[in-house]
C-alpha positions as CSV (number, residue, x, y, z in Angstrom):
1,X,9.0,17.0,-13.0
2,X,8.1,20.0,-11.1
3,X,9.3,19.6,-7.5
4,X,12.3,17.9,-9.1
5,X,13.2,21.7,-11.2
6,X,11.9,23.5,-8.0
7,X,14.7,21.3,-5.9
8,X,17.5,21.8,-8.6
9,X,16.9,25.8,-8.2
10,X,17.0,25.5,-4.3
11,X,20.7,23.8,-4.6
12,X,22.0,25.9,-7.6
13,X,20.7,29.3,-5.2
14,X,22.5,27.4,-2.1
15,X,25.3,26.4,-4.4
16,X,25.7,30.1,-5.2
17,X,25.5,31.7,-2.1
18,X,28.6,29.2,-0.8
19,X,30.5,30.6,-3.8
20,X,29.6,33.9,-2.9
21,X,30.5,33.8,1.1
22,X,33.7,31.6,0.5
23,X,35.2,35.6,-0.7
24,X,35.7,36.2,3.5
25,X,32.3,37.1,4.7
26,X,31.7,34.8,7.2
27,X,28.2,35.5,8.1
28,X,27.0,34.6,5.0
29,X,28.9,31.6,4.8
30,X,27.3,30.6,8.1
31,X,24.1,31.6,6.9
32,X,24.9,29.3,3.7
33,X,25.4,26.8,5.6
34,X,22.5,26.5,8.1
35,X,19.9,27.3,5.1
36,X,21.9,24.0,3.4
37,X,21.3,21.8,6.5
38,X,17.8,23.0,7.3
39,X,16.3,22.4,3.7
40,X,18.1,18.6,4.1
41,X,16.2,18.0,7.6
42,X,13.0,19.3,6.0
43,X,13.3,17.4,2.5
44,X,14.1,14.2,4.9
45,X,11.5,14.7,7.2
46,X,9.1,15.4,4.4
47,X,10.3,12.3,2.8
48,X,9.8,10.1,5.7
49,X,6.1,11.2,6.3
50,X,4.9,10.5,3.3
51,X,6.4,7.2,3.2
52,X,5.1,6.4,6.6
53,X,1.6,7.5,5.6
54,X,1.7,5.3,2.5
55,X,3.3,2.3,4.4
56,X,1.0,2.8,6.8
57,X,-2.1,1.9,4.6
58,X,-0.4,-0.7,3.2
59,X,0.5,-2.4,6.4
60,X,-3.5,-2.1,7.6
61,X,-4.7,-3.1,4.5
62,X,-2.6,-6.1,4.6
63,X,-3.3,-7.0,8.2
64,X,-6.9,-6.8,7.7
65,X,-6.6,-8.9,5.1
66,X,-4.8,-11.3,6.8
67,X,-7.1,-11.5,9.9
68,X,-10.0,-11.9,7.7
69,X,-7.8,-14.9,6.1
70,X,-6.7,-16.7,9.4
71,X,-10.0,-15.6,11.6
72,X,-12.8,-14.4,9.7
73,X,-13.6,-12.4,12.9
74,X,-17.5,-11.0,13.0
75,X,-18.3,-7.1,13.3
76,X,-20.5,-6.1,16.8
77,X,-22.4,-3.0,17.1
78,X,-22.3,-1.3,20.2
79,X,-25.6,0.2,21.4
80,X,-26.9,1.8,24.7
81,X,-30.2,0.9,26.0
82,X,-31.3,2.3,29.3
83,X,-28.1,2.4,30.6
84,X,-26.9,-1.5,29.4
85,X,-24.7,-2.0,26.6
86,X,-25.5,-4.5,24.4
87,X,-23.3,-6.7,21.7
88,X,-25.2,-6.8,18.5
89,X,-23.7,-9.3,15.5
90,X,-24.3,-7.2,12.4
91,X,-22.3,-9.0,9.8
92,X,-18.6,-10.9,9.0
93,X,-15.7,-7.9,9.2
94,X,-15.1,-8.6,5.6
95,X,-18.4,-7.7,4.8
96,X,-18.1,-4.6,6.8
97,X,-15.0,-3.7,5.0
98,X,-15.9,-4.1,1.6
99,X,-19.4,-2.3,2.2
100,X,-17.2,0.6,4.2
101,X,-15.1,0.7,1.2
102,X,-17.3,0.7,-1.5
103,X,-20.1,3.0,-0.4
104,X,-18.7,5.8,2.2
105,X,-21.2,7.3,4.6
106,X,-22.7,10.3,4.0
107,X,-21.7,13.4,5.4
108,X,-24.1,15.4,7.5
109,X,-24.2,19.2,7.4
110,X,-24.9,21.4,9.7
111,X,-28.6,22.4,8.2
112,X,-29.2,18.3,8.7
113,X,-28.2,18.3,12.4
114,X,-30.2,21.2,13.1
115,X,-33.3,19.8,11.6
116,X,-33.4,16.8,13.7
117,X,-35.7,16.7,15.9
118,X,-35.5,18.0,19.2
119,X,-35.9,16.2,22.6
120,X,-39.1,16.8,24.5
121,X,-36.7,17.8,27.7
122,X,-34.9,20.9,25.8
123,X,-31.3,21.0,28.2
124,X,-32.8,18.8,31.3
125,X,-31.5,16.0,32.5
126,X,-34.0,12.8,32.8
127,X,-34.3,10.7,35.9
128,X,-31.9,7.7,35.6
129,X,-35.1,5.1,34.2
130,X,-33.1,2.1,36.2
């Protein structure tokens, strides 16, 4: 109910201000005006992005869901071993997603990353071992 009061005292203000510039001042009535048309591009455009950002989950959600469905595709890992890449099956998508879903990853902090350990070669670059 907020936003909807805060709007109604934005149009009774604009609403006001026409009244007031229709007495001859035409600066203020242009003023009026363009304040009028601005705040319906920005109510529009806000509008639109946060239906396109709740569509847009919606839409993934669903075509997950319906790949899973019609495919039941498998998740890969990706990992880098002395300059091959190798495909790794790790498990079905849908597994993935629910696990992704119900437990998020944890967050490292800056404290973790720096007590990692370090590599033995501090900054140089190792010979290529291929």
């Amino acid at each position: 109910m907020k936003p909807l009061v805060g709007i109604g005292l934005v149009f009774l203000i604009g609403r006001n201000l026409l009244d007031e510039s229709r007495s001859g001042n035409a600066v203020l009535f242009a003023t009026s005006i363009l304040m009028l048309l601005y705040g319906a591009a920005v109510v529009g455009i806000a509008f639109r992005w946060g239906y396109s950002l709740w569509r847009g989950t919606r839409v993934k959600d669903d075509f997950e869901q319906q790949i899973i469905d019609a495919i039941n595709p498998l998740s890969y890992d990706l990992t880098r071993t002395k300059g091959r890449i190798e495909f790794h099956v790790r498990m079905e998508m849908k597994e993935r997603l629910t696990t992704l879903s119900e437990a998020p990853p944890d967050q490292l902090t800056f404290a973790d990353l720096q007590a990692l350990p370090a590599s033995e070669f501090k900054g140089t670059i190792p010979d290529n071992p291929l």
